[in-house]
N, C-alpha and C positions, 0 to 999 in steps of 0.2 A: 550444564544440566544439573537440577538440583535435588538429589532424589532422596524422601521419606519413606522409611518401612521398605524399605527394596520398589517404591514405584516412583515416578516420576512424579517432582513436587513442581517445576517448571523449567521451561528452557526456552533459550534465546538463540536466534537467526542470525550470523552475523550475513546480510544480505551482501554486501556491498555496492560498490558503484554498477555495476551492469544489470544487477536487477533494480537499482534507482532509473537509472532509464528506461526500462521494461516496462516498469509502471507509470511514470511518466507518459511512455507513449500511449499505453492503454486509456490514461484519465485522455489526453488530447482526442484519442480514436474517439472514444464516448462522446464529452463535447465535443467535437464534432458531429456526429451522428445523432445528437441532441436525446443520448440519454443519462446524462448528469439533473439534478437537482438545477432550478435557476439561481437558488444563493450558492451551491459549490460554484455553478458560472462566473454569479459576480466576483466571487474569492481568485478565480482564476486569471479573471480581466484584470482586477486590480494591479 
């Protein structure tokens, strides 16, 4: 965290791997469910 004047200039997530698949399943749950964009689909298909 990178802080200016005592406030918060920005900061980083370090997510790791179990929230990479958290979202992962989320983006599959959506397409599926068919509420993705149809070019995020095709990107997915690929």
């Amino acid at each position: 965290m990178d802080l200016e004047h005592g406030l918060i200039k920005s900061h980083r997530i370090y997510w790791g791997w179990f929230a990479v698949e958290m979202m992962k399943e989320s983006t599959v749950t959506k397409a599926l469910e068919g509420r993705l964009g149809e070019n995020l689909l095709k990107s997915v298909d690929a």
